[in-house]
PLY file of the C-alpha trace (Angstrom):
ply
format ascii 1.0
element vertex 390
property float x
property float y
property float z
element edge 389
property int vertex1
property int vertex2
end_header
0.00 0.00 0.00
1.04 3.69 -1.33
1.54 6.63 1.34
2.71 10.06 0.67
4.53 11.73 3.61
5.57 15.27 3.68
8.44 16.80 5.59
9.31 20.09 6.00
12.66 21.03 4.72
14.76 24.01 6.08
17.43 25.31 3.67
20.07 28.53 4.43
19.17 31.33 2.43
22.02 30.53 0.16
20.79 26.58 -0.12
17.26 28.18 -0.30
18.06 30.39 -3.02
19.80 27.53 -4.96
16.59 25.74 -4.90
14.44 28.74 -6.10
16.89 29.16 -8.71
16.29 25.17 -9.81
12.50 24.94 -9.55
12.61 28.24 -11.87
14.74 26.57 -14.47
12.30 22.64 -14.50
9.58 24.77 -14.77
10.96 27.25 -17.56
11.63 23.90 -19.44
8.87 22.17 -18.70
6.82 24.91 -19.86
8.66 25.13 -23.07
8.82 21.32 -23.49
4.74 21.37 -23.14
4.47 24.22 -25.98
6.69 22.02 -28.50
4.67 19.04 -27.65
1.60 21.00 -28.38
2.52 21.79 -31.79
4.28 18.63 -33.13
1.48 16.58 -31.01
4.21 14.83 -29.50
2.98 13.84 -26.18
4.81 10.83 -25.60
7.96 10.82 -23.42
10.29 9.07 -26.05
8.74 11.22 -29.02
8.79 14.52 -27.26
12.72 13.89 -26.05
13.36 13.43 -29.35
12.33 17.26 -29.89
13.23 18.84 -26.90
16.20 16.68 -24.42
19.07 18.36 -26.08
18.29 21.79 -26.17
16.79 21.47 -22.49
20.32 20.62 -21.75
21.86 23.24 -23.42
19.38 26.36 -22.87
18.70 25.84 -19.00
21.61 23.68 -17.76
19.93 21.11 -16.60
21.49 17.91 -15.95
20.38 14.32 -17.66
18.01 13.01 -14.69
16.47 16.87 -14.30
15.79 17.07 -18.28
14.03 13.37 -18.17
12.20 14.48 -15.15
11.30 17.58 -16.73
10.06 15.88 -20.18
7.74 13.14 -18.24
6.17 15.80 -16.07
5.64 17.90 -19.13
4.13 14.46 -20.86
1.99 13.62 -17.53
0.13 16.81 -17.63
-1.23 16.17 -20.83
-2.52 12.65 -19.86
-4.10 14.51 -17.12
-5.62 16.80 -19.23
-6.87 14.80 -21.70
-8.42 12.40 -19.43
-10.32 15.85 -17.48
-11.16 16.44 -20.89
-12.58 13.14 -21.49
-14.44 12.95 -18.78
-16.02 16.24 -18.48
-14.18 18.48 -16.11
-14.21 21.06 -18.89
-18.03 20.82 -19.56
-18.72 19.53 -23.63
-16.69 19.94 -26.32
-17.60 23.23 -28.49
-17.86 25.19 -24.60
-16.07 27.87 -24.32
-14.37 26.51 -21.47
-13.35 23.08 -23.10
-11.94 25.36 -25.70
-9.80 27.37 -23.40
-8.36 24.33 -22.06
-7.62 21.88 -25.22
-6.74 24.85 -27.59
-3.50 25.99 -25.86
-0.40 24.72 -24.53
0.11 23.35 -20.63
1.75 26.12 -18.72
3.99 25.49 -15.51
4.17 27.26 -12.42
7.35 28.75 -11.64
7.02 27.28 -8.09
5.37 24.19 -9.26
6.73 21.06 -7.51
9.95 19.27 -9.23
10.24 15.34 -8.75
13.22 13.69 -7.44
14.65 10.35 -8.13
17.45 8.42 -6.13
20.28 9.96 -8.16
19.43 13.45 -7.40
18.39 13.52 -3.87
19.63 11.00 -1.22
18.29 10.85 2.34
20.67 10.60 5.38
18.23 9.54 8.24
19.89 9.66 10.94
21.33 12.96 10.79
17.90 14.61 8.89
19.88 15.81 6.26
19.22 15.53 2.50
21.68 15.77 -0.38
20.18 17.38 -3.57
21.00 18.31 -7.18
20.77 22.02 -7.72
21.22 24.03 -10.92
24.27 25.45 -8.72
25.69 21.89 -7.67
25.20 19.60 -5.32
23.80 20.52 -1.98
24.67 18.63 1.17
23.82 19.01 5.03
20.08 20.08 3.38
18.18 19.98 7.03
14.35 18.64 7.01
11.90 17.68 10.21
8.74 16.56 10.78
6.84 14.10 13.01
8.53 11.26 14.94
5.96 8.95 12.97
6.21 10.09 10.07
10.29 10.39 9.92
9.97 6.44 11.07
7.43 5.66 8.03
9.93 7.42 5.90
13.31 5.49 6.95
11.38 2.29 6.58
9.31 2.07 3.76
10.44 5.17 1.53
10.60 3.68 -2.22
10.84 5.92 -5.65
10.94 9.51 -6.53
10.00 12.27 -3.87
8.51 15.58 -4.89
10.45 19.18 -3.99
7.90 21.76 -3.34
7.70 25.51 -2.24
4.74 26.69 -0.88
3.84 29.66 1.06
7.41 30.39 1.81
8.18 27.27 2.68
9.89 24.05 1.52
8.64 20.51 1.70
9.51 16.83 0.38
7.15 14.59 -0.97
8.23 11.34 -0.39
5.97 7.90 -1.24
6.18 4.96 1.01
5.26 1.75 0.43
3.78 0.64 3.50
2.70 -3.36 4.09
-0.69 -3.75 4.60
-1.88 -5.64 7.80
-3.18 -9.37 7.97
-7.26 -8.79 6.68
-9.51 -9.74 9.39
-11.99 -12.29 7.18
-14.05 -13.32 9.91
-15.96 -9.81 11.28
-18.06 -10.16 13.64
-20.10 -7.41 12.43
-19.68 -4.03 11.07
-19.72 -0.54 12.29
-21.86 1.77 10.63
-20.46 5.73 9.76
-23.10 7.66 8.68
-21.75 11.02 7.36
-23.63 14.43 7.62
-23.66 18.10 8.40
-24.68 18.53 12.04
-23.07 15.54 12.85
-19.70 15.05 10.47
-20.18 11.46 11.24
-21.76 9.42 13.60
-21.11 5.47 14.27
-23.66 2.83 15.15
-22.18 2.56 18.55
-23.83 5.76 19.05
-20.33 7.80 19.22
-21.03 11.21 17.59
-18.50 13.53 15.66
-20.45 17.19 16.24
-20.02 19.37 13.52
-22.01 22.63 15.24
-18.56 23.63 17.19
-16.45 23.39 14.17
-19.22 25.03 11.61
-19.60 27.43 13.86
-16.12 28.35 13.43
-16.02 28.07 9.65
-18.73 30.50 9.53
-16.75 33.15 11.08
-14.07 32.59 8.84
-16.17 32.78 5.81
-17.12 35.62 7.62
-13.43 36.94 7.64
-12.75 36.29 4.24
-15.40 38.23 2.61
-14.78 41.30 4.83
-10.88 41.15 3.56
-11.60 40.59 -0.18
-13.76 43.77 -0.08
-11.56 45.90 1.36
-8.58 45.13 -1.23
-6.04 47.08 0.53
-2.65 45.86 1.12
-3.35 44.83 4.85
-6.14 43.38 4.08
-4.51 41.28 1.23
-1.54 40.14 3.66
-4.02 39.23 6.22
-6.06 37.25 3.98
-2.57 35.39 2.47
-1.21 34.91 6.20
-5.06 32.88 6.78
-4.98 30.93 3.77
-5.64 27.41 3.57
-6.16 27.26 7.67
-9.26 25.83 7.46
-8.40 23.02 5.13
-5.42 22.37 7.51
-8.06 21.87 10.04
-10.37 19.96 8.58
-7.69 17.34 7.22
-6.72 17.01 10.92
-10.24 16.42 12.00
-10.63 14.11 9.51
-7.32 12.30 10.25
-9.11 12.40 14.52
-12.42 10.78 13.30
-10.83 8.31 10.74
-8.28 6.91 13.32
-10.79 6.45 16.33
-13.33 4.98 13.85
-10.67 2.63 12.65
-9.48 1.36 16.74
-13.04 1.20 16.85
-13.16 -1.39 15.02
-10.07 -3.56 15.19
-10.47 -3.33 18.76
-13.89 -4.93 18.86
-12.85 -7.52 15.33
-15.40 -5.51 13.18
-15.26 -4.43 9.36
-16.40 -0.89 8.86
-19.25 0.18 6.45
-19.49 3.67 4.87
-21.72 4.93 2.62
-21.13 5.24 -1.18
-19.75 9.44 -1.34
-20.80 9.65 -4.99
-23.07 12.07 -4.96
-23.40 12.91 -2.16
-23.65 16.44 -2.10
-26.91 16.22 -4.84
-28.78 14.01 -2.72
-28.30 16.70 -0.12
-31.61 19.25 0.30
-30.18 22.11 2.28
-31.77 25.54 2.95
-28.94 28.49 1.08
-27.55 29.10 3.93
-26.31 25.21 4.89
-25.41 24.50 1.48
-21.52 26.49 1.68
-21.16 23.86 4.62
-21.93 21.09 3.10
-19.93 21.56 -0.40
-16.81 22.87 1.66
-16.32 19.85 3.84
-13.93 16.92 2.61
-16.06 14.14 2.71
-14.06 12.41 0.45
-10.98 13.25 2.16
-12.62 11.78 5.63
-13.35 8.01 3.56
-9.98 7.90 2.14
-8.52 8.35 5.30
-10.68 5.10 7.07
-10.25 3.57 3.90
-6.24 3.57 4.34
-5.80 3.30 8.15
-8.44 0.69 8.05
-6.11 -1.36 5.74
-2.89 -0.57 7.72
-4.86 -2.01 10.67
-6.14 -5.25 8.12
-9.84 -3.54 8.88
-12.53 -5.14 6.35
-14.06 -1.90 4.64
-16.98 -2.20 2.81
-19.50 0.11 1.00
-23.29 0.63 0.59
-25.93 2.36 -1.01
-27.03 4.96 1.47
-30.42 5.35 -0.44
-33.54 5.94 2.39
-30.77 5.08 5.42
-32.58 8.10 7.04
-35.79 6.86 6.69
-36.04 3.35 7.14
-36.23 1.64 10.39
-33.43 0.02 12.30
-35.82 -2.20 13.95
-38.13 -3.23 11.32
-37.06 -1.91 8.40
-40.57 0.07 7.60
-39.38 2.78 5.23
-41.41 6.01 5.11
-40.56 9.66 4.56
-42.97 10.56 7.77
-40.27 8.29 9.63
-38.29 11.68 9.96
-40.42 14.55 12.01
-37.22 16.47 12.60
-33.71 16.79 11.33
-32.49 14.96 14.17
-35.88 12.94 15.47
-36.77 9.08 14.20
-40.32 8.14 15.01
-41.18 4.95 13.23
-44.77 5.27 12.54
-45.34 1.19 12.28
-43.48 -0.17 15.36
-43.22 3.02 17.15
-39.28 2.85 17.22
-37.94 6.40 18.36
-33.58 7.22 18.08
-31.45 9.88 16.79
-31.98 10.10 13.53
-27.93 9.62 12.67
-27.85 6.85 14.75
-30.29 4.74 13.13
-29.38 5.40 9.77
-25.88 4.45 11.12
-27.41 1.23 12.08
-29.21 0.64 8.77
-25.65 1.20 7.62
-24.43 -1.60 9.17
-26.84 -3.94 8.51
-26.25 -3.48 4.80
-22.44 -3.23 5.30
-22.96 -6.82 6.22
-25.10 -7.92 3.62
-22.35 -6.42 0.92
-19.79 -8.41 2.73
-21.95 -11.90 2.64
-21.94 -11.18 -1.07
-18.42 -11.01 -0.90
-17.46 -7.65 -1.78
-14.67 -5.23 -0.08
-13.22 -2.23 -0.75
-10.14 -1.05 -2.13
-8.42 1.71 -0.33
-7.05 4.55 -2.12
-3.10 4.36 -3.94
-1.75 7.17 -2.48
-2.80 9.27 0.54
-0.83 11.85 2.37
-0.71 11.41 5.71
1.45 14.31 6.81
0 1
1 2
2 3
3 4
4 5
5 6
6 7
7 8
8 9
9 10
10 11
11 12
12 13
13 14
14 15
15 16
16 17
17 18
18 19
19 20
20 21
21 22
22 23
23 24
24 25
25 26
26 27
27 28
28 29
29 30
30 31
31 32
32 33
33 34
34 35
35 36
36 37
37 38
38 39
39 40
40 41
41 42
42 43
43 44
44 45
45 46
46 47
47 48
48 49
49 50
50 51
51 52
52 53
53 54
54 55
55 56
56 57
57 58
58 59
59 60
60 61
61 62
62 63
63 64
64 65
65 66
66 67
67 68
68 69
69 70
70 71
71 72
72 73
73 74
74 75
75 76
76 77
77 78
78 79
79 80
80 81
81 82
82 83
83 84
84 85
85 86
86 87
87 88
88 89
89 90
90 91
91 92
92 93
93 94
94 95
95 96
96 97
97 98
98 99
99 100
100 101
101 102
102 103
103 104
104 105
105 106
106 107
107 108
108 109
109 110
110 111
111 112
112 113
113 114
114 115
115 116
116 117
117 118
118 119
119 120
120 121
121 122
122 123
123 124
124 125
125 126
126 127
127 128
128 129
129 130
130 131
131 132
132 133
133 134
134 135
135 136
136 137
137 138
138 139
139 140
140 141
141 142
142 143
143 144
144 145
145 146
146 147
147 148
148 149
149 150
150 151
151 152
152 153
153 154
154 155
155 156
156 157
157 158
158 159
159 160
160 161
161 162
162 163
163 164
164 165
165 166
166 167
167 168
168 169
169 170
170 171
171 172
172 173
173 174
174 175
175 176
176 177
177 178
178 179
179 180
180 181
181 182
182 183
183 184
184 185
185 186
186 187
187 188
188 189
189 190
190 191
191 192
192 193
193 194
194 195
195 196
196 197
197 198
198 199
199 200
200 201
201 202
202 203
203 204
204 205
205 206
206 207
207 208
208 209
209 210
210 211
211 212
212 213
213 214
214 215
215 216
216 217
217 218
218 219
219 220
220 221
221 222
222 223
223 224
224 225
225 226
226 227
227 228
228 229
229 230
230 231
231 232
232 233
233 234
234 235
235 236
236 237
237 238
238 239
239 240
240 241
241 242
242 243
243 244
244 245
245 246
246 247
247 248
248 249
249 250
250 251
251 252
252 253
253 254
254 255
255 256
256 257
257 258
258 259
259 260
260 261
261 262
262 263
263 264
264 265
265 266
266 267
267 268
268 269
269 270
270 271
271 272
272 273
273 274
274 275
275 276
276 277
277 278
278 279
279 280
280 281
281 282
282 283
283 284
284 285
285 286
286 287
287 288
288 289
289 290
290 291
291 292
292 293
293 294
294 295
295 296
296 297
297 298
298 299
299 300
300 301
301 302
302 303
303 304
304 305
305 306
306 307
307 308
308 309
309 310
310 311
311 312
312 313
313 314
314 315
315 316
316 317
317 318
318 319
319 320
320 321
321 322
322 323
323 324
324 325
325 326
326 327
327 328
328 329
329 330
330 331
331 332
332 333
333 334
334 335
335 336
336 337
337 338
338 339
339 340
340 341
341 342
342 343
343 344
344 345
345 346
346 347
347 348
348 349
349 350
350 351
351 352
352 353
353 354
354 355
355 356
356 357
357 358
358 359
359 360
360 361
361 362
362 363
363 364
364 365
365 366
366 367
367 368
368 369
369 370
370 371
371 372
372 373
373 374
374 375
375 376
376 377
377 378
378 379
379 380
380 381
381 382
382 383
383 384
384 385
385 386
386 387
387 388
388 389
């Protein structure tokens, strides 16, 4: 199984200026590699170095490994695009925006982030240091931190290229591990239903909620925070708004990572599977009043079943998923289905067997139940490649 961890990496000035300096030059040549592949429609990595490896060399001073890395990213982005394109990301083809995005050439960021194979960055674990290839030379005695676990998980099981990335004034490595998965438990004893939601972000059939009011609460106000700085476009009020970017998707991903890893003990500890609901489409089946519905589309859902998904197969966790179709309003009990089931947002009253719970809760349950049904049939899940645990 695939992990991505990050580490922060903390460079001089003169070592961080050397890496500047390098992510400017990839990018320059990845951006002019992308434009010659867009006119000869040379997309391939062996075609395209045909056009562009020698001059890529020559023009930006990159070495061999740095030009080849340069040339696949160049070709990678165009696999990504035309599979967007396939698939609809860019609305129809004749749309103005499908256009736009087909009719010109991939462009790089200059910051964008540069991979990194063995023979241009080596690792020396002990001592946190990294040695890296530079447009100025070599670079050695390259410091880098980060968590106890996750510099453990990358001594271990680190494997392939890692990713060099500047963001927000600082840098990072992107390294994937390739972690073993642990022995499947094949003989649950039952399954523990998540049922996801607003109110509640999730909420298990042992009757263990997640509350969401707290934390939405606090997204409101900064929602709240943002607006009031984008009107005021003064320079403040732009640094301000820079200096609070992206907290709230740091918090969320660390909620997310809280919930997924005490759903997951949950479960081993007890010799269950997990069941979650299927996430496609989620967010139409939703009916929210206006106000509810920035809540709803701004919370990583996905984000919170890819992280069970992956701890739950570290920890050899059966994960399985279900239809979540009328989970709110059937009964737990007896299974009577019936839109009157649900007086209230957070009240089930079943109106055949007189049945009363939290409304998460028993759809939790019903989640279950079918969790186990999906398993009898003999279907599991599959937990994502690559997830980035740091």
């Amino acid at each position: 199984m695939k992990l991505v961890v990050r580490v922060k990496v903390l460079p001089t000035p003169l070592q961080a200026a050397a890496l500047e300096a390098t992510l400017h030059a990839c990018n320059e040549a990845a951006t002019w590699a992308a434009s010659v592949a867009f006119e000869n429609e040379a997309r391939r990595p062996l075609e395209l170095r045909k056009h562009t490896y020698a001059e890529i060399r020559e023009r930006w001073g990159l070495g061999a490994q740095a030009a080849q890395h340069a040339i696949k990213k160049t070709c990678d982005a165009y696999t990504t695009l035309k599979a967007n394109l396939r698939n609809g990301r860019y609305g129809r083809p004749g749309t103005k925006r499908h256009t736009r995005a087909s009719g010109k050439p991939v462009v790089f960021r200059p910051q964008a982030a540069q991979p990194y194979d063995d023979r241009m960055l080596s690792w020396q674990h002990q001592a946190r240091t990294v040695s890296i290839w530079t447009t100025a030379g070599r670079l050695k005695g390259v410091a880098f931190t980060g968590q106890a676990e996750q510099l453990e998980v990358l001594a271990a099981h680190r494997q392939g290229e890692s990713d060099l990335l500047f963001r927000d004034g600082k840098w990072f490595l992107i390294a994937t591990c390739e972690i073993p998965e642990g022995d499947l438990n094949t003989h649950p004893v039952g399954f523990l239903g998540v049922d996801l939601g607003i109110v509640n972000i999730a909420v298990t059939s042992d009757g263990e909620r997640h509350c969401g009011r707290r934390i939405n609460r606090k997204r409101e106000r900064d929602r709240k925070l943002r607006s009031k700085l984008q009107k005021k476009q003064t320079k403040s009020a732009k640094r301000r708004a820079k200096k609070y970017a992206g907290k709230e998707a740091r918090r969320n991903k660390d909620i997310n990572h809280k919930i997924s890893k005490r759903i997951v003990a949950e479960a081993e500890r007890t010799g269950r599977g997990i069941s979650l609901e299927t996430l496609t489409g989620i967010r139409e089946r939703a009916r929210l009043r206006k106000p509810q519905r920035t809540t709803l589309h701004s919370w990583p859902f996905a984000q919170l079943g890819s992280f069970i998904a992956y701890k739950a197969k570290r920890a050899g966790v059966p994960v399985v998923y279900v239809d979540p179709a009328y989970t709110s309003q059937e009964c737990s009990l007896c299974h009577h289905t019936e839109r009157g089931n649900r007086p209230a947002q957070a009240v089930f009253a079943c109106r055949v067997c007189g049945f009363v719970d939290h409304a998460d809760h028993n759809a939790s349950h019903n989640i279950a139940h079918r969790g186990w049904y999906v398993w009898v049939c003999g279907a599991q899940s599959m937990a994502p490649e690559l997830t980035l645990i740091a």
